[in-house]
Every structure is written in C-alpha cells, then in structure tokens.
LOKEPA-297852 format. One record per residue (C-alpha): x, y, z; residue in three letters. Coordinates in nm, 4 decimals. Each point is the difference from the previous one (the first is absolute). Last residue first. Example, Ala and Ser with C-alpha at 12.3 -4.5 7.8 and 13.67 -1.06 7.14 Angstrom:
! residues 2
         px         py         pz   resn
     1.3670    -0.1060     0.7140    SER
    -0.1370    -0.3440     0.0660    ALA
! end
This chain:
! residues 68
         px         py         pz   resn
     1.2841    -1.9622    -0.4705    UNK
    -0.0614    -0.1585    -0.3821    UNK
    -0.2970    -0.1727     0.1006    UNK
    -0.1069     0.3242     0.0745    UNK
    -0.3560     0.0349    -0.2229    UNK
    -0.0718    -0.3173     0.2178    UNK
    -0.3928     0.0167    -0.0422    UNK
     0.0059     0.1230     0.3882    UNK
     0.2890     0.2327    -0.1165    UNK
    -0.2301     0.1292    -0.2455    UNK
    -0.2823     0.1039     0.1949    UNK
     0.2286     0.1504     0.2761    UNK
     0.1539     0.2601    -0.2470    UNK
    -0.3834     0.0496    -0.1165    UNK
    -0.1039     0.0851     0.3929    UNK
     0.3385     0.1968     0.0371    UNK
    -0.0989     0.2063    -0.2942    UNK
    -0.4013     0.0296     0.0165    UNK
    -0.0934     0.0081    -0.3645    UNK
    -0.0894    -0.3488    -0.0029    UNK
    -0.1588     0.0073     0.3096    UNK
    -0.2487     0.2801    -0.1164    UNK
    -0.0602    -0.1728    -0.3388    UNK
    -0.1073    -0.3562     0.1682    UNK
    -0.2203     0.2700     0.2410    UNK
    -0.1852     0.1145    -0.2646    UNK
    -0.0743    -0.3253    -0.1667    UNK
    -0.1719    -0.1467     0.3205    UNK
     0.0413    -0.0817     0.2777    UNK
    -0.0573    -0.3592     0.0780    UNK
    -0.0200    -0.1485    -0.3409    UNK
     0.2240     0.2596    -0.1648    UNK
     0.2840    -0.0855     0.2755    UNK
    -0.0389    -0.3718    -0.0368    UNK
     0.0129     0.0713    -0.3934    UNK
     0.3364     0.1573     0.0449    UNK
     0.1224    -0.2602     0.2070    UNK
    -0.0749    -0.2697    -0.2624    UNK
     0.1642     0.2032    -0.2502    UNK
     0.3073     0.0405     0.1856    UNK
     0.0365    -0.3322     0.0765    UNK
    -0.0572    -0.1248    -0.3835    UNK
     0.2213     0.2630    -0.1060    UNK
     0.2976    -0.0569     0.2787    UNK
    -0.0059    -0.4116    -0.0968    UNK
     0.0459     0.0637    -0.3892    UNK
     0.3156     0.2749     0.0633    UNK
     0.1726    -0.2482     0.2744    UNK
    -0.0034    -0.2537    -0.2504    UNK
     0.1162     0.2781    -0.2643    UNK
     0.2953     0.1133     0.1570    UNK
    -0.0551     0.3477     0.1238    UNK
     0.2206     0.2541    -0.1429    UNK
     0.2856     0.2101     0.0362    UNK
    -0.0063     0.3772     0.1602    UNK
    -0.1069     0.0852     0.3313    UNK
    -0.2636     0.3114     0.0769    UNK
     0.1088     0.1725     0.3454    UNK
    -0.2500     0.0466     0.3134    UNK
     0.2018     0.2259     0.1914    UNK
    -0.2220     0.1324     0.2775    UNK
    -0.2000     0.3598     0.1038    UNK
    -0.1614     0.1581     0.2237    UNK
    -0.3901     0.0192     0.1067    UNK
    -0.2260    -0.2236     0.0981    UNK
    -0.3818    -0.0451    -0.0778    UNK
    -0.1765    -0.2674     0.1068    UNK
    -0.1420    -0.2705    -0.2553    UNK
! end
C-alpha cells in the first residue's frame, strides 16, 4: 500500500449490530481473511489489519456502518 501522509476522522460509534447482520459480517469476514492468507500470506492479513484506513474500509465492506 503507498504511503500518505495526513490525517482523517475515523470515529468509533456506539450501539450494536443486530444479530442477523452480526452472523452474515463473520462468515464474510472470515472468508476474506482466508482469501488474503491463501494469496499472501499471514503476514500481509496482519499488515492490512493494522493499516487504519485499510481496516476502516474492511469493515464498511462487512457493513460495520449500517448505522451511517
């Protein structure tokens, strides 16, 4: 991933996740992580994951903002 610098507002929302939503974002996510692992590796899984805007964008593709 290239390197930027700056800054954003990436706030963390209260509430929850109702629980059909909750059983449909762990199967996704878990499928995408083991895409990742199978093409890249474990490494890189942990690299993405700690990569803000990549983990911000991660969730919102599980629909983490269902909310917004």
């Amino acid at each position: 991933m290239t390197q930027r610098s700056g800054s954003a507002d990436l706030p963390l929302h209260g509430g929850w996740v109702p629980k059909w939503l909750g059983e449909r974002m762990t199967k996704l996510g878990a499928v995408l992580c083991e895409a990742i692992i199978h093409h890249y590796g474990r490494d890189e899984l942990l690299r993405r994951l700690a990569h803000p805007f990549w983990f911000q964008s991660f969730g919102a593709v599980m629909g983490m903002d269902w909310h917004s």
